[in-house]
Every structure is written in structure tokens, then in C-alpha cells.
C-alpha positions, 0 to 999 in steps of 0.5 A: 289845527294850532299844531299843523299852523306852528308847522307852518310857521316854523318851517317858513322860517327854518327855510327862510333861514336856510336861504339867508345862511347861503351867500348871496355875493362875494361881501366877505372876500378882500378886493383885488389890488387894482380895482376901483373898490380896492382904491374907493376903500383905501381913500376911505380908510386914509379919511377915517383915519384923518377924521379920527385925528381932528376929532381927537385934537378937537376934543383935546384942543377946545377942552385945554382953552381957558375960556377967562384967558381967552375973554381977557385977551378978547378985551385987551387984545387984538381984532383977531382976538376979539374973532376967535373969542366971538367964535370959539366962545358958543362952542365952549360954552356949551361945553358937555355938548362940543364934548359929546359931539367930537367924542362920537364922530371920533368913536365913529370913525374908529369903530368903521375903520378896521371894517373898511381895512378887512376887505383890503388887507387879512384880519389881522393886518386890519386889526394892526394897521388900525391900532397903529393908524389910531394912535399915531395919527388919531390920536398922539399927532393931533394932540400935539398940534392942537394943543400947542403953539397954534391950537387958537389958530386951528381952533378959530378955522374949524369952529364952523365946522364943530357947531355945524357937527353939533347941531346935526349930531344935537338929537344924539350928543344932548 
């Protein structure tokens, strides 16, 4: 009887299997230049790309403020001063978290951006197109704006946005 219910078990599954390994739409293939899935993927591409950039400065930006430079200046300074203090202030504070939350957006976006490639271009353009996508506009320009003459500037614009990251991402990034 144990023998005949293991049979069972096992062929059920071996069929199930078989019925899986079998493709069931057309997933795997590149889309045709000119549709609309084409072009849905390579918007999606270009804005995985441009995320992977803002996270990158982000992360590089908000770790080079001196966050004493920046109180004095609140204190001394101007009114626009005394604002980027009051926003930036509860980001750096918690510094590990702002850390941990710009780190896996970026990581996120990195890692979907040769899956969304493969399906409009070879493997292998996937793989190039991402490294290079990555380095030059995910990596070296972002970092060089915002650590540059205007990093208060762009820092101070996307403050909101970076809390509003880390409260959402708070369960995963703590």
C-alpha cells in the first residue's frame, strides 16, 4: 500500500513537472522592434538606469555633508540655510538607515536592468550595455554632481523623497 501511494506521489509530480518544463508563452524570446512591449521595455530600462544614478549620488552626496559644517551654517547662515538644515538634518542623523535605503533601491535597480535588456537586445549586448549603462550613468556622473558645487542644492530638493524611501523600505533597511 506505502509503495503503490509513493507511485502515486511520485508520478504526479514527475507529470507535473514534465507539463512545466514545456513552454507556455513566448517569455524567453526578444521582442520585436516596434511594438509596444519593445518600447515599454526600453523606457523601463532608461528609468532603471536613471534610478540607479540618484541612488548612487544620493548615497555619495548625503554621506560627504559635514553634518557640524552644516549646523553652523544653519545658525549663522541664511533662511535657505536654516531649511536645508531642518531637511537634511533627520536623514543624516539616521545615518545607517539613509545608508542601507539608497543602497538597495540602487542594488534593485541594477540588478532588474539586464533583465528587462535581455528581452530587447542578445544576452550579451544586455550584459555590455548594463555595465556600461552602470558606470557612467549610474555611477561616475551622479557622483560628481552631487558632490560637487550644488550637492546642498540637489540634496535639499530630494530630502522628501529619501525619507519617504526610508519609511517605506524602514522593515527591510533597519
Amino acid at each position: 500500500m506505502q509503495n503503490r501511494f509513493i507511485l502515486i506521489i511520485f508520478s504526479t509530480f514527475f507529470l507535473s513537472t514534465q507539463a512545466q518544463d514545456e513552454p507556455q508563452d513566448d517569455d524567453d524570446e526578444q521582442l520585436k522592434a516596434g511594438s509596444a512591449q519593445f518600447y515599454i521595455y526600453i523606457v523601463i530600462s532608461i528609468c532603471l538606469c536613471f534610478v540607479s544614478g540618484v541612488m548612487s549620488g544620493l548615497t555619495v552626496g548625503y554621506q560627504a555633508v559635514d553634518e557640524l559644517q552644516l549646523e553652523i551654517k544653519s545658525r549663522t547662515g541664511t533662511d535657505l540655510d536654516k531649511k536645508t538644515y531642518r531637511l537634511l538634518k533627520p536623514i543624516i542623523s539616521r545615518h545607517h538607515l539613509m545608508t542601507a535605503t539608497l543602497v538597495v533601491v540602487n542594488s534593485a535597480s541594477n540588478g532588474a536592468l539586464p533583465i528587462f535588456l535581455d528581452r530587447v537586445v542578445p544576452a550579451w549586448a544586455a550584459i555590455l550595455i548594463t555595465s556600461g549603462a552602470i558606470v557612467l550613468f549610474g555611477e561616475v556622473l551622479p557622483q560628481a554632481l552631487c558632490t560637487g558645487p550644488h550637492q546642498l542644492p540637489i540634496l535639499r530638493k530630494c530630502a522628501p523623497f529619501v525619507r519617504v524611501m526610508m519609511v517605506l523600505l524602514y522593515p527591510i533597511c533597519y
